[in-house]
C-alpha positions in Angstrom: 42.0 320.6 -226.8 40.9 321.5 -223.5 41.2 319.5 -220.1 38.0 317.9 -219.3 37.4 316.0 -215.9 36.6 312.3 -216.4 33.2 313.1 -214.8 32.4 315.8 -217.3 33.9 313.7 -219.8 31.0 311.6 -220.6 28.3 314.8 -220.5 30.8 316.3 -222.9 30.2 313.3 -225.9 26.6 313.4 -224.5 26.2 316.8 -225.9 27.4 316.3 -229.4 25.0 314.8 -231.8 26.2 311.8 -233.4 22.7 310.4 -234.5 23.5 312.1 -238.2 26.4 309.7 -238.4 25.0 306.3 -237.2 24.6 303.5 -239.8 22.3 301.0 -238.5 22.5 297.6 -239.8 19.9 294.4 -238.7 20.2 291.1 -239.0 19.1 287.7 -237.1 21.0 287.1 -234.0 23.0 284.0 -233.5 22.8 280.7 -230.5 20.2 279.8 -228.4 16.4 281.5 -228.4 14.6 279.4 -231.0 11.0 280.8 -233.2 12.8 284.4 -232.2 16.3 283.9 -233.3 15.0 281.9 -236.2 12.4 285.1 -237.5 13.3 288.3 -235.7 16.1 290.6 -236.8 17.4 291.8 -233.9 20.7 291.9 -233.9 22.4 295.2 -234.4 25.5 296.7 -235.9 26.1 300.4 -234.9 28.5 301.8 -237.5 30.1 305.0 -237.5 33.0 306.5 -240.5 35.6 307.9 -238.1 37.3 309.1 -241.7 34.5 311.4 -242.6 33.5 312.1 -239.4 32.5 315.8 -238.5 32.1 315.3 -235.1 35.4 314.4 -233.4 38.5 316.9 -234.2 42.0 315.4 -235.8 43.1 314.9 -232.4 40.3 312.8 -231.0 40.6 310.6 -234.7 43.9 309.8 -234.1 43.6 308.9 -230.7 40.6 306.8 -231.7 42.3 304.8 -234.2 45.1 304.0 -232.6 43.1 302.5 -229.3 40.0 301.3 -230.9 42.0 299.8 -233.9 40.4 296.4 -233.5 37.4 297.3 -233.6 37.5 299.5 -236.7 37.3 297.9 -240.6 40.0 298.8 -243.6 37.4 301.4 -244.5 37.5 303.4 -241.3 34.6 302.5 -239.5 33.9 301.8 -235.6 31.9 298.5 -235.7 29.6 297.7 -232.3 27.4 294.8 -232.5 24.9 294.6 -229.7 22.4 291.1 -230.0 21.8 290.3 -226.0 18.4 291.8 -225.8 14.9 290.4 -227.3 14.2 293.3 -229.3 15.7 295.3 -231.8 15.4 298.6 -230.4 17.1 297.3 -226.8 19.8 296.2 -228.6 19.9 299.8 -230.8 19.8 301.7 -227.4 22.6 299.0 -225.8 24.8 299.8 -228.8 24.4 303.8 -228.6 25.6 303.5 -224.9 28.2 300.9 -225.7 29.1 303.4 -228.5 29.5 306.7 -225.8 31.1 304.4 -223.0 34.3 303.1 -225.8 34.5 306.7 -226.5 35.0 307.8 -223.2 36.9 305.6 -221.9 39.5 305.7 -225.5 39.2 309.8 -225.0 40.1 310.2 -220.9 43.8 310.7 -220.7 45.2 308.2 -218.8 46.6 309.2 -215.2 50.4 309.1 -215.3 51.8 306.6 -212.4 54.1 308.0 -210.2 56.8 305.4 -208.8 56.6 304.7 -205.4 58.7 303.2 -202.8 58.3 300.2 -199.9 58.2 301.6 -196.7 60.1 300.3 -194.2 57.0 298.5 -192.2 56.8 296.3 -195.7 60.8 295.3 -196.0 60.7 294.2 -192.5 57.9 291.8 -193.4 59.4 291.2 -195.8 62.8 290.3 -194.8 60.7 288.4 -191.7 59.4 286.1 -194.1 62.4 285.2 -195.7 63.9 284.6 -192.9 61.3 282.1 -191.5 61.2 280.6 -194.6 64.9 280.2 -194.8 64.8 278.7 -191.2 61.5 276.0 -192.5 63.8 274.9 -195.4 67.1 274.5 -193.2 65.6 272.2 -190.4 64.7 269.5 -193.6 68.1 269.0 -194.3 70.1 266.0 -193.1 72.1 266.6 -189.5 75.7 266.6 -190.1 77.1 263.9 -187.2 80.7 264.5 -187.3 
């Protein structure tokens, strides 16, 4: 697979078409919002069969299961429910981006850390605060009169 910047990252999964593989499931969205909540089905379940997918490689499914595995069913689907908005086709547009956004972010390598090591400005203050506080805790002990 080739490098890709994180910027280009997301323009990368832009340009593939996934709209042949979403599943699109409705129903009536749950808590507060009364005669809406009550008749209007606007929740929405974005689901996507990472198994049978065509889009992503071998690579990119194993990588996806492996970090998206809570989020994915015994029978290999990505599951994103969206039910914030009013309407059902906010919530279907609020699902596609939360659908490229988990992609990205599950398909950008992570940056390897490189160990670093104090600096002798932060031992000193460092050591300077132990000493003070070594100095607080020994002038609340009893004086010794012999």
């Amino acid at each position: 697979m080739p490098v890709i910047s994180q910027e280009m990252q997301f323009d990368y999964l832009k340009g593939r078409d996934f709209s042949g593989e979403f599943v699109f499931k409705t129903s009536r969205s749950s808590g507060p919002g009364g005669q809406n909540v009550n008749k209007v089905s606007t929740k929405v379940e974005l689901r996507i069969d990472l198994n049978s997918s065509t889009v992503f490689t071998i690579e990119e499914k194993d990588i996806l299961s492996v970090k998206l595995k809570t989020r994915i069913n015994s029978d290999g689907e990505l599951i994103i429910v969206s039910q914030t908005e009013r309407s059902q086709l906010k919530n279907k547009e609020k699902a596609i981006s939360k659908f490229y956004s988990l992609i990205e972010k599950a398909l950008t390598p992570q940056k390897k850390r490189r160990p670093t090591r104090p600096t002798l400005a932060s031992k000193t203050r460092r050591l300077k605060k132990k000493l003070i506080r070594s100095d607080q805790k020994s002038l609340r002990k009893d004086i010794d009169l012999e």
